[in-house]
C-alpha positions, 0 to 999 in steps of 0.5 A: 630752531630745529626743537620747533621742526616738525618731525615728518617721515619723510624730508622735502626732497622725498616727497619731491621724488615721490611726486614724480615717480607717482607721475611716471606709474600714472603715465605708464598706465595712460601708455598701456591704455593708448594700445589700439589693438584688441586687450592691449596686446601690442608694444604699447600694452605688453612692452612700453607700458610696463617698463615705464610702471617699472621705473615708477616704481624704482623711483619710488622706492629710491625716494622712500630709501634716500637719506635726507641731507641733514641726518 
C-alpha cells in the first residue's frame, strides 16, 4: 500500500502546523493595523504585532523541519 502513497513534500501533520502558523503571521498583521494611533506607532503596531508575526514565522519553520512519524 505504501507503492500506491503519493509522495508529497510534506506529511498531514506539516501542513496542519503550517495552516496554523499562516493564521498566526495573518493575525499578527490584523493586530498592527488595529493601532489607532498615527503609523502604527504604538504597543499594538511597534511591540504586539511583530512578536505575534515572529512566532508565526517560528511555527512555520517548525512544521517545515518536523519529521513525519512514519520516516
Amino acid at each position: 500500500m505504501s507503492e500506491n502513497k503519493k509522495n508529497f513534500a510534506f506529511g498531514k501533520e506539516n501542513y496542519k502546523w503550517m495552516l496554523i502558523g499562516l493564521g498566526v503571521l495573518l493575525l499578527g498583521f490584523i493586530v498592527m493595523s488595529l493601532e489607532s494611533n498615527p503609523q502604527g506607532q504604538g504597543f499594538l503596531g511597534l511591540t504586539l504585532g511583530p512578536i505575534i508575526i515572529l512566532a508565526g514565522f517560528i511555527i512555520e519553520f517548525f512544521a517545515i523541519f518536523k519529521k513525519d512519524k512514519n520516516d
